[in-house]
N, C-alpha and C positions, 0 to 999 in steps of 0.2 A: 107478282109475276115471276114464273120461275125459266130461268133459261136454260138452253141445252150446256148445261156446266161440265158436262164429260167431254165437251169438246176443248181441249185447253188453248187453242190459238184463236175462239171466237172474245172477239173485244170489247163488246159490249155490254160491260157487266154493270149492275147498278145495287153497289150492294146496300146503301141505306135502305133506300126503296123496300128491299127485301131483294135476298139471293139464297137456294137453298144448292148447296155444295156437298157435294159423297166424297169422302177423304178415308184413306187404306189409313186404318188406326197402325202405326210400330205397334212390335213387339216390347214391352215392360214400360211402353207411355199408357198416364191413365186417360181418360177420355178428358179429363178436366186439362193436361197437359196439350192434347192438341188443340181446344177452346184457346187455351193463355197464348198459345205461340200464335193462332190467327190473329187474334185479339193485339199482337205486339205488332205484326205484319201492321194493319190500319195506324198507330201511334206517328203522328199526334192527335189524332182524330179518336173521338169515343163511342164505337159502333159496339150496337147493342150486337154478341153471337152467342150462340147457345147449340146446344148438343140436342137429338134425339135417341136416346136409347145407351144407357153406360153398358159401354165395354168393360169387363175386367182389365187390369195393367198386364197380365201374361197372355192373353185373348189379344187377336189382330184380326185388321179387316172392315168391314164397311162401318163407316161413321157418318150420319148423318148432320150435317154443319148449316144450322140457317142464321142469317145474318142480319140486322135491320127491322124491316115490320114482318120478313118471315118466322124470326121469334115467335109470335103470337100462334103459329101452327103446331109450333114442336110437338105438342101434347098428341094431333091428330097424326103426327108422322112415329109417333112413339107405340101406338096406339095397331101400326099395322105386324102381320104376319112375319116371322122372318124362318131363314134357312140359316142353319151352321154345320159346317164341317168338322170333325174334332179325331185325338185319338183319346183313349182309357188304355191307362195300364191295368189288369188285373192282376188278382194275387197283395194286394197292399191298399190299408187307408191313410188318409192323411187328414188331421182337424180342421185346414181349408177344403178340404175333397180336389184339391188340383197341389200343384208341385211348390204353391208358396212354401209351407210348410212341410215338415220331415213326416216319413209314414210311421206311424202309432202302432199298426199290428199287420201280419203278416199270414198268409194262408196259401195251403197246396192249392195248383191247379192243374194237376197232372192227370186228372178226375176228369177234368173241362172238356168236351168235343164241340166242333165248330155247330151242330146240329143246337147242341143247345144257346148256345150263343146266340145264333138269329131266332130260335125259338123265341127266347124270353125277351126278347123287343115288339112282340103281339103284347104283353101284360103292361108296357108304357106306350102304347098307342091310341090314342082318341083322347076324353076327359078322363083328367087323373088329375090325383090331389098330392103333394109334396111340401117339406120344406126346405126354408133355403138356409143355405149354410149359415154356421155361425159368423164364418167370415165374410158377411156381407156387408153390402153398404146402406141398409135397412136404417131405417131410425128410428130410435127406442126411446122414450124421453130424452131427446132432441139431441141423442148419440149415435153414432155410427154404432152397428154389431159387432165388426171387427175390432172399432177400439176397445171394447167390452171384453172381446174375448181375446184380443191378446194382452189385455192385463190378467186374461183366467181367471177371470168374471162369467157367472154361468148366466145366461142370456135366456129367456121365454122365447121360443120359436113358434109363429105360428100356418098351421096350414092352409096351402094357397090352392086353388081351383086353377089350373093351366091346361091346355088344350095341346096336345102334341099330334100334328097330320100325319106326318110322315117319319119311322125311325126303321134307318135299314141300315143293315153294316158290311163297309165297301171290303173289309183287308181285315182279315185275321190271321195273325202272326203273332202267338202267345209269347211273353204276355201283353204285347200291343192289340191293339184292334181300335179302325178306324172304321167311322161310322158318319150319317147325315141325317141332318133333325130339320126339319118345320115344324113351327111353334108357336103360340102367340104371345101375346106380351106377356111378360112375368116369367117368364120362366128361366127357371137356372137349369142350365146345361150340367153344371158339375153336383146338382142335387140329384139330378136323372141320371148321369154313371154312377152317384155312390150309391143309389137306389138299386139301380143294374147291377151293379157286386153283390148287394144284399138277397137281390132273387136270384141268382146262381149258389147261394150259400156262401159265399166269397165275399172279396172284397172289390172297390174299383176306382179311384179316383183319374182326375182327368188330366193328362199333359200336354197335349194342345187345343186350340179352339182358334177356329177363325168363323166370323161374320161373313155370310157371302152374298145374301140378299136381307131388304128390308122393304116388305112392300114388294113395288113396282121396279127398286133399286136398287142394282148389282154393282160387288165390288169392280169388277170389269171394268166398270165406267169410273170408277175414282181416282181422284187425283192423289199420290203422294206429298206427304206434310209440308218435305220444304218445296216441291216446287209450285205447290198454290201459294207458302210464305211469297215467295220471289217472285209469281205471277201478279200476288197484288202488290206486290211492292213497286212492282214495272210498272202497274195500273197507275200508283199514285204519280212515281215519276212522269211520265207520260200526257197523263189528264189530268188539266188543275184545277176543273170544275166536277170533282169528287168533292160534294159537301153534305156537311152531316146535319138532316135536322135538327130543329132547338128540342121536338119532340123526342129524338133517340140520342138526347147527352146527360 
């Protein structure tokens, strides 16, 4: 059962049962970080939570949080369309393609007009094939890709079939420009700006990214980290027939 959880003063939550919760990811928490801090919220109790859809740690914005037997959906809420807002610097790359790492090489844009800008977001529109960064969270015989590459270990990438609906770009102010993506599952944001650098002749990595829809759910409606921590924490204080199945320990 999922209940209207954007509303934060309704009380009747059940989250063994299953509860599916939309939570504004921080800025530089990874998605596993707002899992753990839910996860301590319920202690002493051992409720099954789980994430739909990793955020990167410099990426903020909608996170999909299910709790108890809504676990078992994760994969079908992972599974739907999303929208992101972002900006790209051009003129610079960087070996993560976003601002983790220092930029590698550098290029004129003094060339650039706004005309070709919105041009070349016709050439990543519809089905398109891409890969994803080296710094990702891929796993390669049963490693992450980033730990691979930040020991500068050269990694097999390979290319993924993603669907991008929609990519317009809202603000150009070189070398900034901010832009809006729908998209569906799999796809990296910051493959598709160092892609976008490379069809301009240039360069483009990405320095912000926020989540805004997924599915049917907007960050609009999401709660902030600590005050769902401190909602259920209220929850337990409050109600002492909050119990965990033998099923979900």
């Amino acid at each position: 059962m999922i209940l209207d959880v954007q509303h934060p003063k309704k009380k009747e939550f059940d989250f063994a049962a299953g509860e599916l919760l939309l939570v504004n990811k921080p800025y530089e928490w990874t998605s596993f970080d707002v899992v753990g801090k839910l996860r301590n919220a319920f202690k002493p109790l051992k409720l099954k939570v789980g994430h739909a859809g990793t955020l990167d740690p410099l990426a903020t914005g909608l996170l999909i949080i299910c709790t108890g037997k809504m676990t078992k959906q994760i994969d079908t809420f992972q599974a739907e369309e999303k929208e992101y807002t972002g900006t790209m610097i051009l003129g610079a790359t960087t070996p993560s393609y976003d601002m983790e790492t220092e930029p590698d090489a550098t290029f004129d844009i003094s060339y650039i007009t706004d005309k070709q800008i919105k041009a070349t977001c016709a050439q990543f529109t519809g089905d398109i094939q891409q890969y994803p960064p080296a710094h990702s969270a891929i796993k390669i015989d049963g490693e992450r890709l980033y730990e691979k590459a930040r020991r500068g270990e050269d990694v097999e990438l390979r290319l993924r079939n993603v669907t991008i609906s929609e990519f317009e770009i809202t603000r150009i102010e070189l070398p900034e420009v901010d832009f809006r993506v729908v998209c569906s599952k799999g796809t990296y944001i910051r493959s598709l700006v160092h892609d976008f650098g490379k069809a301009l002749n240039n360069g483009a990595y990405l320095s912000k990214l926020r989540r805004t829809r997924s599915g049917n759910y907007h960050v609009a409606d999401a709660w902030e980290v600590m005050d769902l921590f401190n909602f259920i924490k209220e929850q337990k204080a409050t109600k002492s027939d909050i119990e965990i199945p033998t099923s979900e320990i």
